[in-house]
N, C-alpha and C positions, 0 to 999 in steps of 0.2 A: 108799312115800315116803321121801325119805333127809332131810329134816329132822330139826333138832336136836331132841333131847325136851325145851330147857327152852323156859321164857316167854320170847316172842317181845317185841319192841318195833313197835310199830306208830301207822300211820297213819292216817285215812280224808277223803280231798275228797271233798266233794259240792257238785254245783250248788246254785243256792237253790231249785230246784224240786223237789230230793230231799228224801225222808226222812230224819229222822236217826236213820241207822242204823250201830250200830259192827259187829258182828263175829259169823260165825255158825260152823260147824263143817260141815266138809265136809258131814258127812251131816246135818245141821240143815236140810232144808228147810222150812222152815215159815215162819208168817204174821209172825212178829216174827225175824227172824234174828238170830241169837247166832254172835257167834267166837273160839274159846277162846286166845288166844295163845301160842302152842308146843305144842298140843297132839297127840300121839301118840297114831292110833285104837288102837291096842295097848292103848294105858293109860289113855284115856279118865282125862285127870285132872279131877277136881273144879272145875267153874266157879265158884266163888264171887265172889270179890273179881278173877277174871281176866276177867270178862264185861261185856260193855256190850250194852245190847236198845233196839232202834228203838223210837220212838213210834207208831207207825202200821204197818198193815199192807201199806203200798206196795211195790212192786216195786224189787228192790235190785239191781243190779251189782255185785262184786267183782274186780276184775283182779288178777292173782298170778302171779308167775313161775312157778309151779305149779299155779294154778290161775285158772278163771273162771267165773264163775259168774252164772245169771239167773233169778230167781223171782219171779213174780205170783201176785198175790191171785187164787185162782179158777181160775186159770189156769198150765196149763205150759208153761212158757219153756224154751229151752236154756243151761246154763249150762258155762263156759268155764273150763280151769285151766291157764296157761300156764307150760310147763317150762323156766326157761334150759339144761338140759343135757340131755338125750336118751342115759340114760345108763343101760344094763341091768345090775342088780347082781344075779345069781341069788340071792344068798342071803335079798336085801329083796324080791326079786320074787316069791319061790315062793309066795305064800300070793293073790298078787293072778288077776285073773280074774272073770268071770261070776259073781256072787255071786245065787245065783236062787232064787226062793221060789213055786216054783209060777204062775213067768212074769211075779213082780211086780217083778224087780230089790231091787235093797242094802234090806234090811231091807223086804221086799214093800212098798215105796212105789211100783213101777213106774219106777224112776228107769232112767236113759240115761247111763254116764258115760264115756265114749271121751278117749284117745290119738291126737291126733295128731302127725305124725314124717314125715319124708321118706321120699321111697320106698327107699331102701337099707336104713331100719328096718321096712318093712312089706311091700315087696316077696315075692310069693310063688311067682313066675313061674321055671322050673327056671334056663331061659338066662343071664333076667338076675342071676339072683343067682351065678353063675359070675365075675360083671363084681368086680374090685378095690375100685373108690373109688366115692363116690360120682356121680362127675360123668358114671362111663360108665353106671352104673345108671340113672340120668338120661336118658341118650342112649339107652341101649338099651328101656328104656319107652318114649319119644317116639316111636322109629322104628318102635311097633307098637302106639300108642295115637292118635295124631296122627290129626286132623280129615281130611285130608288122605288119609292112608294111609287110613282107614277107607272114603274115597270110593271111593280105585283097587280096596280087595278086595272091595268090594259090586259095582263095573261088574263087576271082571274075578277071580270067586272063586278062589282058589289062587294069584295070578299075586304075592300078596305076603304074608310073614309078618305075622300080628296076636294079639296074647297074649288067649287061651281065655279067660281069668278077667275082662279090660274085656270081652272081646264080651259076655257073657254079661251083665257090670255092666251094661253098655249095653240090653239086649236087655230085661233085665227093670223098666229105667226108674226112675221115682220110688215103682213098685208094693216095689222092695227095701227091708227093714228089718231092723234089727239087733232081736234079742229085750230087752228090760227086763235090765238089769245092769254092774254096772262090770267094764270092758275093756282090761287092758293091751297093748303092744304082741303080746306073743305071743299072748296068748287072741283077739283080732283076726285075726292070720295065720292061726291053728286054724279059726276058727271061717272064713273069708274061704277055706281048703284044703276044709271040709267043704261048704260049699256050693256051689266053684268060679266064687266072684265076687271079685272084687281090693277088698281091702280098705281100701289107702289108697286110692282113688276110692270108695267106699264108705263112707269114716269124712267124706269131704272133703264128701257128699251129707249125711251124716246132721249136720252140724252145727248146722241148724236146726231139727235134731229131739229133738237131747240137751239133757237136763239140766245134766250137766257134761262140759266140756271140759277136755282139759290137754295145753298142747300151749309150745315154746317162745316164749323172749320176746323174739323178731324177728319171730314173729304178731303181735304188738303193734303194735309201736314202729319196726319199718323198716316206710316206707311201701311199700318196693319190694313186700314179704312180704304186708303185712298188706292191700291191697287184694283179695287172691285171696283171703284165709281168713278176714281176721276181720269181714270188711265188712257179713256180713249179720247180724253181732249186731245185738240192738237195744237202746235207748238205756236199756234199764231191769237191761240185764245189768249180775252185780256182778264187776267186774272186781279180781282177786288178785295181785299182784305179791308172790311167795312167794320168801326167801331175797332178799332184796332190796336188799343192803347194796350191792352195785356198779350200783344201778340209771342212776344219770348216768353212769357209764363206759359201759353197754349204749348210752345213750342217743345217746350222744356218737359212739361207733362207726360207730352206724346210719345218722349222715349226714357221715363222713369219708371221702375217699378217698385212698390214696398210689398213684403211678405211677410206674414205672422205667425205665431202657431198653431192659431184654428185654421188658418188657410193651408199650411203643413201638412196637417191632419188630414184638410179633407183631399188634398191633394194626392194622400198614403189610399185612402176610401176607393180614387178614381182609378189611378192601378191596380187598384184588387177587382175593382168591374170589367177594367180593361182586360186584364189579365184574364180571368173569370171567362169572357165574351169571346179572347183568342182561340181560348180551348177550347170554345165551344165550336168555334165557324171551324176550324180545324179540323173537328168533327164530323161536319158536316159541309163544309163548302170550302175545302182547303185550295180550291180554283181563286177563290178568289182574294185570301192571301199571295197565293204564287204570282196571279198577275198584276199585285200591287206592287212584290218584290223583283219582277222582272222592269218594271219601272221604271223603280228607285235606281236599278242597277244600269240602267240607259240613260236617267239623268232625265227623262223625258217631263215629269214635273214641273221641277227646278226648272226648268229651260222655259216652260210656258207651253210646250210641244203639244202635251195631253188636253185637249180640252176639258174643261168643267165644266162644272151644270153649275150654274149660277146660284139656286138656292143650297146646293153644296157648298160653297164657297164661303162660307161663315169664318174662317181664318184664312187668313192672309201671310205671306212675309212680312216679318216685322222691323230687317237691317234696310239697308239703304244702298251699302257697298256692292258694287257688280263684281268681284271675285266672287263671292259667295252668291248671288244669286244665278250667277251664272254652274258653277260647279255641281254637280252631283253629289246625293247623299253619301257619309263615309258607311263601307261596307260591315262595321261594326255595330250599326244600330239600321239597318237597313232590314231585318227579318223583324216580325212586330214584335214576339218575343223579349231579344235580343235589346230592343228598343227599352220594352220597359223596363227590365232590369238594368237598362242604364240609369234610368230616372228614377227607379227607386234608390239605387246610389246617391244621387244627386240630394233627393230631399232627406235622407237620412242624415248626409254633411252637413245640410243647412240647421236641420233641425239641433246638431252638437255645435254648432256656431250660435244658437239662440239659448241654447241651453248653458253653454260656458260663457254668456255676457250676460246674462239673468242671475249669474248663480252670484256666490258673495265673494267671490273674487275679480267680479263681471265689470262692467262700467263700457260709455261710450268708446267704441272703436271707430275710426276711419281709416279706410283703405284704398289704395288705386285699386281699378280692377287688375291688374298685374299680381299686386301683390295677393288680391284675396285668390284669382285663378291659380295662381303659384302652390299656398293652400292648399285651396279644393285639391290639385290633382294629385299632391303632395299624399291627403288623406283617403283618398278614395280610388287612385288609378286610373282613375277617368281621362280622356286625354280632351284638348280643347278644340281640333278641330270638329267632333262628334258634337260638341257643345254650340258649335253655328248655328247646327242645324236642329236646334231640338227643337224649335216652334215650326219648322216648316214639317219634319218628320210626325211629329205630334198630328196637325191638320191633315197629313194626309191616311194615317193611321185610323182617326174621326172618322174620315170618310167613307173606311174604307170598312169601316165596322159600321157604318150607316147610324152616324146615332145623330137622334134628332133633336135632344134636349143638349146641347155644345154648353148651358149657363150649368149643368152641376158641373161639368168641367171645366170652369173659370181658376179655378185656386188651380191646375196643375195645367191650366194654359198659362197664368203669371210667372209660375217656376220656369216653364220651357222659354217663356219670354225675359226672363231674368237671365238665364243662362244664355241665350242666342246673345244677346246686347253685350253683355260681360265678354262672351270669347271674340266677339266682331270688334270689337274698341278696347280691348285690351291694349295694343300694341300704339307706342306713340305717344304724344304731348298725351296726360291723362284727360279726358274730357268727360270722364264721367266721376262720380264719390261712391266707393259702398259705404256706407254706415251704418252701423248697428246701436241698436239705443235699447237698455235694458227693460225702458218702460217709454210704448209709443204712444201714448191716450193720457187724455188730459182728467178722466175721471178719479176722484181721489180715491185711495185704496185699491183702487184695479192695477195689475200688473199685466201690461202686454210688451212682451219684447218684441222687435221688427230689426229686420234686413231691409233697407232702403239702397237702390240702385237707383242716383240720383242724378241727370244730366247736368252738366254744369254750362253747357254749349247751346245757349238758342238756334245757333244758326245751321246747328246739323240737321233738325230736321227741313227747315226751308231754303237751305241751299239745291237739294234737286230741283225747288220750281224755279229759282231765279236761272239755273244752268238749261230747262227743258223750254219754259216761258221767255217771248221776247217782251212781254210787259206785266209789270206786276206794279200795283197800286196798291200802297199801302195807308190808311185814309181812318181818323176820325177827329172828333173835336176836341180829344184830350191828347194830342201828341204833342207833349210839351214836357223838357224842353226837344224838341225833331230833331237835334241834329247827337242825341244821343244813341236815337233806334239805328243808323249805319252801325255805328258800332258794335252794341246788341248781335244784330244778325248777319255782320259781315258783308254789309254792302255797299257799292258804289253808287247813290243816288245822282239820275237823269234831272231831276226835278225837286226838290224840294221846298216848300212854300209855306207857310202861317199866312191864315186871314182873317182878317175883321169880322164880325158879322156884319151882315147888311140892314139895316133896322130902319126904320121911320121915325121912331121915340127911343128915349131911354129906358127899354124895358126891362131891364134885370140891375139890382143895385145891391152891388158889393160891399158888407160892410167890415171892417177888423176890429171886433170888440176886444180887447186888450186887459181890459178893468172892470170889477164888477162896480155897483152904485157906489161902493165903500172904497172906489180907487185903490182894492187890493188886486193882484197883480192875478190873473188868471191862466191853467194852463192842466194840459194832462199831462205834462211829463214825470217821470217816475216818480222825483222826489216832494211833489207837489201834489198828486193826483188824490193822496188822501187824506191832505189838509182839511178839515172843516168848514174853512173860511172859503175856500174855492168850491168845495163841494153845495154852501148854502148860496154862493154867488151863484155860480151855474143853473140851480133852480131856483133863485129870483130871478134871473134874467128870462128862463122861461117861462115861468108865469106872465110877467109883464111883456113879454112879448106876444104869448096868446091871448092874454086881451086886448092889445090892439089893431093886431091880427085878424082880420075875417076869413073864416071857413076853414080849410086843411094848412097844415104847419108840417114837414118831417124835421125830426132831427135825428144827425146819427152820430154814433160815437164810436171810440174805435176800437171796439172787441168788444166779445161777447158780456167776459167776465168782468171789465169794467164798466158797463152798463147797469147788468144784475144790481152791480157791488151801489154804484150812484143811486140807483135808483130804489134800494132800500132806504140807504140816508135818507133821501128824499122824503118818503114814507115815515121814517119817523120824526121827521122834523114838521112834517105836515105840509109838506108843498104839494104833495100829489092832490091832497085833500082843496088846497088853494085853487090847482091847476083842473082839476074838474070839474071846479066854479066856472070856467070860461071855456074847458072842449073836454069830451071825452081823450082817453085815452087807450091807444092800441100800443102792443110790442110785438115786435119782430122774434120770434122764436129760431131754433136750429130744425124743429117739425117742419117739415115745405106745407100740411095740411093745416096746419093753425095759422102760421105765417098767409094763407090763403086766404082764410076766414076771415082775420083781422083784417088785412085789406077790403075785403068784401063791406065788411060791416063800419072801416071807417072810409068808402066811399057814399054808402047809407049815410053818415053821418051829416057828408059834407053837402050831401044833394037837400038834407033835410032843412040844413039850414041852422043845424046845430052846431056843428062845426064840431074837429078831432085834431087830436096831433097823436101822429106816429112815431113811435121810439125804434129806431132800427140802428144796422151796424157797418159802417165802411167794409167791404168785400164780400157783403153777404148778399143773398137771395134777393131783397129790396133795393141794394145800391146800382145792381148794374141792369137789373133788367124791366123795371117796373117805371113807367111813365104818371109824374104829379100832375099834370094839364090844368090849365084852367085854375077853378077853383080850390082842386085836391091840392094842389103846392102852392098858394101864395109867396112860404117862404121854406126856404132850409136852412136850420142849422146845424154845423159843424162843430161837434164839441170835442177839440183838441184837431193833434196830427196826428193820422192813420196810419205810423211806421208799422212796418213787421215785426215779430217777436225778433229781435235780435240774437237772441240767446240761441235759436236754432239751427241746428249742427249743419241742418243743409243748407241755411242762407250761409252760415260762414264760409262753406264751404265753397259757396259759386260767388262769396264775395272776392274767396281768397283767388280764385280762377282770375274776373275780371280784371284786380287789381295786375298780377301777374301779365296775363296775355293781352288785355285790351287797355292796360293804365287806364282803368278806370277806377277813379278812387272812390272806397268803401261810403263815405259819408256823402257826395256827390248820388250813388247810387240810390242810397236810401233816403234822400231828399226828393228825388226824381219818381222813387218808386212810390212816399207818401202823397206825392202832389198832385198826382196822375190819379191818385183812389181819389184825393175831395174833390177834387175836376167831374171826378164822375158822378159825384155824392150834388153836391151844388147843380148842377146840369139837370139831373132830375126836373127841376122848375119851371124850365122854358123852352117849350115844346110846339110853338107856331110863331107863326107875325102878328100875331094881336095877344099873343102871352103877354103875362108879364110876372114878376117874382123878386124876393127879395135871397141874397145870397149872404149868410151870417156865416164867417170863422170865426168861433170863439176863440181864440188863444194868442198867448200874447206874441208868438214864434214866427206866427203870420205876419206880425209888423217887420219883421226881418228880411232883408232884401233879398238875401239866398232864399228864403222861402218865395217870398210873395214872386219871386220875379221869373217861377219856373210855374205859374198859372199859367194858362190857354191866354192867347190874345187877347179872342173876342171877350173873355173876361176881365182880363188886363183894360183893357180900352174904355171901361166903364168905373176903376178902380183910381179916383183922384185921390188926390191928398188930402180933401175934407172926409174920408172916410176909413184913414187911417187911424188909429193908436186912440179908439172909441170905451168910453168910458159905456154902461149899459144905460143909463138915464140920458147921455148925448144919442147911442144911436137908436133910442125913441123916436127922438123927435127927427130923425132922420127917415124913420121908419112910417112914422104919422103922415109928413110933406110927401115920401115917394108914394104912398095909400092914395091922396090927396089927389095928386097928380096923374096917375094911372087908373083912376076912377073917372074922368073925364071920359066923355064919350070920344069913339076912334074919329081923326081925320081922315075920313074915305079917300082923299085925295094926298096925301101922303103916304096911304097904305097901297095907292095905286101906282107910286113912286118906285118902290121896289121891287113889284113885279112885273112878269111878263105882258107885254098887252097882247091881245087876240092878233091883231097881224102877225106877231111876230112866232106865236106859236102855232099859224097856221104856217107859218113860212117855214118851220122846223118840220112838223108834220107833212110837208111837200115834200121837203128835201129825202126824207127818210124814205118815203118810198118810192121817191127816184131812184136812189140809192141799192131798195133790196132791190127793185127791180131790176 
């Protein structure tokens, strides 16, 4: 697990018909569940004052970005841990695996605890793993797991490739079982190669059979996702939203679309195949058009009535509302025909909507969906209830043409998903923005205009788990300030809590450099960011800090294009030439394979003893997913506050929302939303109970009480007043004394202070499987 080792801030909703229950620990399965916040099974720290226990021994849900979780009294349930990143670190991974005790699984309770991941991460099949990206690995399973293909090699054996490892899945039924123990993605593949059964259709079965799941947090929260995977929880799972500081942006994602005109394009491509393929099965298998449209016309889809074949199932419903998903398709787009002629209506309008806000009379537009459906039916005749259904009609049309390659039809599954969202939330407070922007890319001279269908409502997508779940945990170490996220997603929080870390020493030390050596005033905000004088301070301060610095340094800054921009000044003024006097240097790129490398080569660096600093960027690749340990991070710095572009039309637009419906003011927001990225940026550094690290804000903004005082606690708690309003030559020597000090060898017995002692985790480990049993 790549969470932070300190205390977590956290949440917990519950219905009124749950128990109230706060928080348990992964491996706590037992009759009162306990959850330690921020706790690392490594270090098993001390729950005292970090712990909250149900009343009652009812059955709890946990939802987590990392995990989820389901436990009954008497009974074993599966529980669930949902992973926003899917993201294999070998160095945190090597210890994970099968943990088995003579067949009983984690600490011989018989527990079940699986990973799940897309097939490109579980895939074990020689060919398709040969495949680049994900979308052909996609394709190329479908084309040899598909309902369909399995028909033609059962009539006609040999006349079609099918992958060994589903037959076999298939072949041995619901009789397959994984042994008792927790499974990471690789120990899955192992174990899924030693049997010669496929593992991700094998993890995808055993979900109603495991204890814990962890899988990501578009299982949740996008409807599209989450009707395949997460549907057959039940209502007593405790559902874990782990690392959960960006959880309204996931949320927000989940039900936005933008379209452009190559995707237009190829959108117009995928009708003329479709269309093309109608006429063809028509031709020759008009059966099996007529029994798709006897269907549609009973509703039996829509209803869930029709069974599917799971690896058909590649789209999903993508609304939330049960009028609509209950309803049957309207009888005007219900022949496949009939269908795309409606869609090509559709993307024709869009594409004269991109074309008159491009042209030279063009310019930003925003609209409710009201007004743009008003429009659309206005120009094209289309009516909107046809328009519900055009993502669920589309998926089954898919199916029904058998086609196995579903990613060239991505650009004319966005259209049908742009339009279903549009006619389902049209009506009512607006809760969503279209925007149209004449130019969507930030590259100069490129002209790309976009249709953006932007949700303005976190809480639409995670209000069905709060209504279906009797507990949901919402949990990481950057919820600050916590009593903002109720608001965000519309909830009644059971529990809410901030905690300290639990430490032995002072190991992380917060500093607010304010000034450079020449007590000129430092800062990246607009009007200041391309002074000189702050520009040459910012890299003096970094030089003198990586000399007295041992081993890896990151520092990040906040955007792409002000980094670039720094970091040539730098170059010519000759700092860079200074600063690889005392460490190499790596950058963070927008490439994920370069950005790969660098890291690679400045962990080389750090092992050798040469030491590196990393230039990376608040919200990117490096800030939220990548662990400094040890020696890689002694220190981060923060150069500036990581606001969001202001200027853009969708944050004003979900500014203008919040202000409105949740009086939450615009500036509060963007306070909260900049504080929460250095939280995560700083956090990077300390990553056990024998870490330690140094936490640098460059900017003088930070000395500001609205700022400083919407940090995490456990950061807070460590942030005196000798460590404010730092000149760059004071917090040297602040920097030297904390070196000084955290260079002493550990007190074993202070570090033994904080954790668990053996009785007491034999006495957990008892209970637990008194309990499954």
């Amino acid at each position: 697990d790549d969470d932070d080792d300190d205390d977590d801030d956290a949440m917990i909703s519950q219905t009124e018909n749950a128990s109230q229950v706060a928080v348990a620990a992964v491996a706590n399965v037992t009759e009162n569940p306990i959850m330690t916040q921020g706790m690392d099974i490594e270090d098993s720290v001390r729950p005292t004052t970090n712990t909250y226990t149900s009343s009652s021994g009812a059955s709890t849900t946990i939802s987590d970005e990392n995990a989820t979780s389901t436990t009954k009294r008497g009974q074993k349930r599966p529980r669930t841990y949902n992973r926003r990143k899917t993201q294999s670190n070998k160095n945190t991974n090597a210890n994970l695996g099968p943990i088995s005790n003579h067949g009983h699984g984690a600490g011989g309770s018989g527990v079940l605890a699986l990973c799940l991941s897309s097939r490109r991460n579980m895939c074990i099949h020689e060919r398709v793993l040969q495949e680049s990206d994900r979308e052909a690995v996609d394709a190329a399973c479908r084309s040899m797991t598909a309902s369909w293909v399995i028909e033609k090699a059962q009539a006609k054996p040999g006349s079609i490739e099918t992958c060994k490892y589903y037959d076999k899945f298939q072949s041995a039924g619901e009789v397959t079982s994984l042994p008792s123990g927790v499974y990471d993605l690789e120990e899955l593949k192992l174990w899924g190669k030693d049997q010669g059964i496929c593992p991700y259709y094998l993890t995808r079965q055993a979900i109603n059979h495991a204890n814990i799941l962890v899988f990501n947090y578009q299982y949740m929260l996008d409807p599209k996702v989450a009707k395949m995977v997460s549907k057959e929880l039940e209502a007593e799972s405790i559902i874990v939203f782990d690392e959960a500081h960006n959880i309204d942006s996931v949320c927000i994602e989940a039900l936005s679309v933008t379209i452009n005109e190559r995707a237009l394009e190829q959108a117009t491509r995928s009708l003329g195949r479709l269309s093309s393929e109608v006429s063809r099965i028509k031709a020759t298998d008009n059966q099996r058009l007529q029994l798709e449209y006897s269907n549609l016309v009973n509703g039996l889809i829509e209803q869930g009535l029709l069974e599917q074949n799971p690896n058909d199932a590649a789209l999903a419903g993508n609304v939330l509302a049960p009028d609509v998903l209950n309803e049957a398709v309207p009888g005007n787009i219900r022949r496949a025909e009939h269908f795309i002629g409606f869609m090509k209506k559709l993307v024709e309008h869009l594409k004269i909507r991109l074309h008159n806000v491009a042209g030279p009379n063009g310019g930003v537009q925003s609209e409710t969906p009201l007004a743009f459906l008003h429009r659309l039916m206005n120009g094209t005749s289309l009516e909107a209830k046809p328009l519900r259904f055009a993502y669920s009609r589309l998926n089954s049309l898919l199916r029904t043409l058998q086609v196995s390659n579903l990613d060239d039809f991505n650009s004319l599954s966005d259209v049908a998903d742009f339009a279903t969202l549009l006619a389902t939330y049209s009506e009512g407070i607006p809760k969503f923005a279209v925007i149209l922007e004449p130019n969507g890319t930030t590259i100069p001279g490129v002209t790309d205009p976009v249709i953006q269908l932007a949700c303005l409502d976190s809480s639409l997508a995670i209000a069905p788990l709060f209504k279906r779940f009797g507990s949901v945990i919402i949990t990481s170490g950057t919820l600050s300030p916590i009593d903002l996220y109720p608001k965000l997603l519309q909830f009644e929080p059971k529990v809410s809590e901030s905690l300290n870390m639990s430490t032995f020493r002072p190991c992380i030390r917060p500093l607010v450099i304010t000034r450079g050596s020449d007590q000129m005033a430092i800062s990246t905000k607009f009007d200041d960011r391309g002074d000189m004088g702050v520009v040459r301070n910012y890299g003096a301060m970094l030089v003198e800090l990586c000399a007295c610095i041992p081993d890896g340094v990151v520092a990040f800054f906040t955007s792409y294009s002000y980094m670039e921009g720094i970091i040539s000044e730098w170059d010519a003024m000759g700092i860079l030439r200074q600063l690889t006097k005392h460490k190499l240097v790596f950058i963070e790129t927008k490439d994920v394979v370069e950005t790969t490398l660098a890291l690679d080569n400045f962990r080389r660096a750090c092992d050798s003893g040469r030491g590196a600093v990393f230039l990376s960027v608040a919200r990117g690749k490096v800030s939220e997913g990548i662990n400094f340990d040890r020696h890689y991070g002694r220190a981060v710095i923060m150069f500036g506050v990581p606001f969001q572009y202001t200027l853009s039309h969708i944050l004003r637009a979900r500014l203008e929302y919040l202000q409105t419906h949740y009086q939450i003011r615009e500036q509060d927001f963007l306070n909260f939303d900049a504080l929460r990225q250095t939280s995560q940026c700083v956090g990077r550094v300390i990553r056990s109970k024998t870490d330690y690290g140094l936490m640098i804000l460059a900017d003088s903004r930070y000395n500001r009480s609205d700022k400083r005082s919407k940090l995490p606690k456990w950061i807070l708690q460590f942030l005196s007043e000798a460590y404010l309003n730092l000149s760059t030559d004071t917090a040297i020597q602040h920097v030297r004394q904390f070196l000084r000090v955290m260079g002493q060898p550990i007190d074993q017995e202070a570090l033994q202070s904080v954790l668990l002692p053996l009785d007491e985790i034999e006495k957990l480990t008892s209970t637990v499987i008194t309990d499954s049993n």
